[in-house]
C-alpha positions in Angstrom: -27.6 -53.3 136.9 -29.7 -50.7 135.3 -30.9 -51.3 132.0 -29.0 -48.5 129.1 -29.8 -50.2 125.9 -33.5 -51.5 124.8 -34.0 -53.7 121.8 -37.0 -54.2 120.2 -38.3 -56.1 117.3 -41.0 -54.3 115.2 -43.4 -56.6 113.3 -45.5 -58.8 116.2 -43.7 -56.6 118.8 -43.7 -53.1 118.7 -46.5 -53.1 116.4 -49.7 -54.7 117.1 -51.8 -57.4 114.8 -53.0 -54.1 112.9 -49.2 -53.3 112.6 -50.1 -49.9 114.5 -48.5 -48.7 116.8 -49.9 -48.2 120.1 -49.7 -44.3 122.2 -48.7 -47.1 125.4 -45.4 -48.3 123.3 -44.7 -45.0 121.7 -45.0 -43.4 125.5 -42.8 -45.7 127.0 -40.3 -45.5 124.2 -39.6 -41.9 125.1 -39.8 -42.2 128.3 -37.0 -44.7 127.9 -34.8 -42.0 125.4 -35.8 -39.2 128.0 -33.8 -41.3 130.8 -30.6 -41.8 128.7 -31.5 -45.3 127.8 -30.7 -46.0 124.2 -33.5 -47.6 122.0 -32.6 -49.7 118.9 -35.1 -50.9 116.8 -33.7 -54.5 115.6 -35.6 -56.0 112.4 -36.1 -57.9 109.3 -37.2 -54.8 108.0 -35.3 -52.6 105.1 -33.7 -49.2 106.7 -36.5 -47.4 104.4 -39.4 -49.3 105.2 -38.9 -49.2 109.2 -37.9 -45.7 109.4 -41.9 -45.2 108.7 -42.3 -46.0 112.6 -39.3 -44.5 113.8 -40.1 -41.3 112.8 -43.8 -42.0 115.3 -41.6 -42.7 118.0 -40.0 -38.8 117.8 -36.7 -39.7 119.8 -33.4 -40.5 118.9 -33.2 -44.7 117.7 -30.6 -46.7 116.3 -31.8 -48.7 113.3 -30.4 -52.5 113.3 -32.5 -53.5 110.2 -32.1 -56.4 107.5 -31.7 -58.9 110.4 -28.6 -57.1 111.7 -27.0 -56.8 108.2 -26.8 -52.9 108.5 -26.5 -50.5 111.8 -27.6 -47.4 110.8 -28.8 -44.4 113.5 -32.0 -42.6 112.4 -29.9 -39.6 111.0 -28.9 -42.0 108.0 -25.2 -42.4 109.4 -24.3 -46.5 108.6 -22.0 -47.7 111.3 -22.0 -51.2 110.5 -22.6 -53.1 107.4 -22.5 -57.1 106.4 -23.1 -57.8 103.0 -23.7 -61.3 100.8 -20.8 -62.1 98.1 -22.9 -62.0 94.6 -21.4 -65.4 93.5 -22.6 -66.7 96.5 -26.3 -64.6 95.9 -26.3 -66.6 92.5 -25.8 -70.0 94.1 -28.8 -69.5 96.1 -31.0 -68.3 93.2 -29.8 -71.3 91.1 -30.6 -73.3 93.8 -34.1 -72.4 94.6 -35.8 -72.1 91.0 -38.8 -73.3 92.1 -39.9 -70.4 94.2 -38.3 -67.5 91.7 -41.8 -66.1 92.0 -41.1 -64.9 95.6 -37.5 -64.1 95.6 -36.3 -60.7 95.6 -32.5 -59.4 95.5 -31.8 -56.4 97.9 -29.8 -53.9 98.0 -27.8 -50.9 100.0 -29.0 -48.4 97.7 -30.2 -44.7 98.0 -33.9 -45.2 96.8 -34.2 -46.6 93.3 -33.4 -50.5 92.7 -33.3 -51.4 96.5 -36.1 -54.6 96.0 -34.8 -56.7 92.5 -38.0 -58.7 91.0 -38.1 -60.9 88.1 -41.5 -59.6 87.7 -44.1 -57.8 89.8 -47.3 -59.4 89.6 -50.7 -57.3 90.8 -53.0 -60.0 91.6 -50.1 -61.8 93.7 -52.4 -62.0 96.8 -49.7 -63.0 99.2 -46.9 -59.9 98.3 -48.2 -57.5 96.0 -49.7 -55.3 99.4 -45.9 -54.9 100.8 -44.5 -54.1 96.9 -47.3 -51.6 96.1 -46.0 -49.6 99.7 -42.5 -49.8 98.4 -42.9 -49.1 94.7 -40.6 -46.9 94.3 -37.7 -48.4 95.8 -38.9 -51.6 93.2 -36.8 -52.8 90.2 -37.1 -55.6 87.6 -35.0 -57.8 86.5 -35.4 -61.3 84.1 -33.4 -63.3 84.8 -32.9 -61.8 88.8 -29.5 -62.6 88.5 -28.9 -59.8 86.1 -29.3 -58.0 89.2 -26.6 -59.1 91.0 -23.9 -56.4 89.7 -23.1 -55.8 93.0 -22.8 -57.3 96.7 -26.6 -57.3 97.9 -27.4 -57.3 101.5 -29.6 -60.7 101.5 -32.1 -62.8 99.1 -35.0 -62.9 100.3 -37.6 -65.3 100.2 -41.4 -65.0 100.3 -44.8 -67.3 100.5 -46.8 -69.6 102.6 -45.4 -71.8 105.4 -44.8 -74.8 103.6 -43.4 -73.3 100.4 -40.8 -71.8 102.9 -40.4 -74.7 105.4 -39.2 -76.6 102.0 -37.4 -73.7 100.2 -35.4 -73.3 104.0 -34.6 -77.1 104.0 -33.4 -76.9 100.5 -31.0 -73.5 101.3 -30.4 -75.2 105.1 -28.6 -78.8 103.0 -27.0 -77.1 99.8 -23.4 -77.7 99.4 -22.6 -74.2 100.1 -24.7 -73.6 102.8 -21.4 -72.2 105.2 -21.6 -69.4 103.0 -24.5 -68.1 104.1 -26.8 -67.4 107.2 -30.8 -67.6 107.4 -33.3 -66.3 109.2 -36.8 -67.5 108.8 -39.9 -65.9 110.2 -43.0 -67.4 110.0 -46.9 -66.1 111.0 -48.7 -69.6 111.2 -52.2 -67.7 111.7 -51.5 -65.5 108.1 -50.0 -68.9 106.7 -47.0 -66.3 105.5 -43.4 -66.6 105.9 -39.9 -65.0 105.4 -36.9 -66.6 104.3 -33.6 -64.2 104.7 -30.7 -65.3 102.9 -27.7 -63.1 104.9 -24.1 -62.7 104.7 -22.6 -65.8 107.0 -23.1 -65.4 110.9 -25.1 -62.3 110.2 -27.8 -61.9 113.1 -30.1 -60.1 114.8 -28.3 -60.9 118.0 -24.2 -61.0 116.6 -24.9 -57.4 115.4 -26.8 -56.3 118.6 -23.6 -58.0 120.6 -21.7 -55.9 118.3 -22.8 -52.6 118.3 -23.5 -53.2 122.8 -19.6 -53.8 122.5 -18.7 -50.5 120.3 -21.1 -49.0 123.0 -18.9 -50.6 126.2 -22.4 -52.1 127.6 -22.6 -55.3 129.4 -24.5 -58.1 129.0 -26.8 -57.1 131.8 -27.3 -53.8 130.6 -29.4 -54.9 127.7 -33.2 -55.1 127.4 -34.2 -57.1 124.6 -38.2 -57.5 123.5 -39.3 -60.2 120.5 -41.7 -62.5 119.1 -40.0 -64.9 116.4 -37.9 -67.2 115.3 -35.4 -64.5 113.8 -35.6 -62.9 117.2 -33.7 -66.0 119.1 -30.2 -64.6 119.2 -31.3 -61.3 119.8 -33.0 -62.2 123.2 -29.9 -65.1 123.9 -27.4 -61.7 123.7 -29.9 -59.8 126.3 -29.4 -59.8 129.9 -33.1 -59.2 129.9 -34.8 -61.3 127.4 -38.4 -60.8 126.9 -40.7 -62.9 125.1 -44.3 -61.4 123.4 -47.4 -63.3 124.8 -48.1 -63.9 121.4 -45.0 -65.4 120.4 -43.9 -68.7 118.9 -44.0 -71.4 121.5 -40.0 -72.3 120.3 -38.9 -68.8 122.5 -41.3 -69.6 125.0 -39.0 -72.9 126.2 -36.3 -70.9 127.2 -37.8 -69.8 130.6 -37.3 -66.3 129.4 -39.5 -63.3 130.9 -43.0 -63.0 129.0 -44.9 -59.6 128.7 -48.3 -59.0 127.3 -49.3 -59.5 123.7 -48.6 -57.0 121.0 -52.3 -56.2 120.5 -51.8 -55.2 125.1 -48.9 -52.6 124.5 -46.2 -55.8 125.6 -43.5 -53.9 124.8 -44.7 -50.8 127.2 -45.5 -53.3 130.0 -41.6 -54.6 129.6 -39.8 -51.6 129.3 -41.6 -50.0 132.5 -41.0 -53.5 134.4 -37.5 -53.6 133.6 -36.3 -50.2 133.2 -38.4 -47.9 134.2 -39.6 -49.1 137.6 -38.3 -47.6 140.8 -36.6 -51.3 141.4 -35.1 -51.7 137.6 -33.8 -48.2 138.1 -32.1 -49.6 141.8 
């Protein structure tokens, strides 16, 4: 069955170790949209912080961003959206003290006040390069939970491996952990890791399953491209699941399809192989 929806991650995927995007990818992209195929970028990213590479790709994209908490085409129109109760944002926070100096609150908001900090330190080696390129979507707030005068869209979580591996088994055990969902990603090499704190059941893959079914696709019909643990249920929802040379060996046990690294256009080798070749096109 011919392939009519692509998803594809963005950090380790789409983007290479540089976090460039390569002309390979960004051809194969439009060659994808120019066929009728739809594209959805599907990330842990913030709507504002991955439309930056959606607007290099110049065709039409739909934008499944906070780890499927939001569905939101590139034109700004939100046709899905899962957010995390507040008391249930203030269990968490109370719950994981110890690492309040990477937590951040965020929020479905225009521009202003989307990232909530208790403080925004400058010589924070490990985070102050991603704050200082989203400044002004930056607020403060001491204590964070100030913040919370609204439903956010996660908590998220930010530092080396093992401060996250523990933070995660803390979140993973609390009495209230039902509430929520997580998503971790972690870049051994960088010794730097995510952890997403999302409205219960919220993935990559349920909202890709959803939006497929508001689009009457088929399981078969779906192209999915990723590299992390957070991409898991994205590539289990694919007919087509493709797995990043450079991914983390826990996708690569799966017996999934494996394409070339990030830093080798990957994502251009997969989407010609599976839906752009005269035999994916059959």
């Amino acid at each position: 069955m011919p392939i009519r929806l692509i998803a594809l991650d963005i950090d380790g995927t789409l983007l290479d170790s540089r976090w460039q995007l390569s002309d390979a990818n960004r051809s194969a992209v439009a060659a994808a949209t120019r066929r009728g195929i739809e594209v959805a970028l599907v990330t842990g990213r913030r709507y504002d912080f991955a439309m930056p590479i959606a607007r290099q790709l110049d065709c039409p994209l739909t934008m499944i961003v906070n780890n499927g908490a939001i569905i939101r085409t590139a034109d700004g129109k939100t046709h899905l959206r899962h957010l995390l109760p507040r008391d249930i944002a203030r269990g968490v926070l109370d719950s994981t003290k110890k690492w309040r100096q990477g937590a951040a609150v965020i929020f479905d908001r225009p521009v202003e006040n989307q990232i909530m900090l208790e403080s925004l330190v400058e010589d924070d080696s490990i985070r102050y390069a991603y704050y200082k390129r989203n400044l002004e979507h930056i607020g403060i707030s001491s204590p964070l939970e100030n913040s919370l005068t609204e439903d956010p869209i996660q908590v998220m979580f930010t530092g080396t491996v093992e401060e996250m591996r523990n933070a995660e088994s803390i979140l993973r055990n609390a009495s209230f952990a039902d509430s929520y969902s997580l998503s971790a990603t972690l870049y051994d090499p960088r010794d730097f890791a995510m952890i997403d704190v999302l409205p219960t059941e919220c993935t990559k893959g349920r909202s890709l399953a959803e939006w497929a079914a508001h689009q009457g696709l088929q399981r078969d019909e779906i192209l999915a491209v990723g590299d992390n643990h957070n991409d898991l249920e994205m590539l289990q929802v694919a007919g087509i699941p493709v797995v990043m040379a450079n991914g983390v060996p826990e996708l690569k046990v799966h017996g999934w399809h494996e394409t070339l690294s990030n830093d080798e256009s990957g994502v251009a080798a997969a989407i010609e192989r599976f839906a752009l070749s005269e035999a994916a096109c059959a």
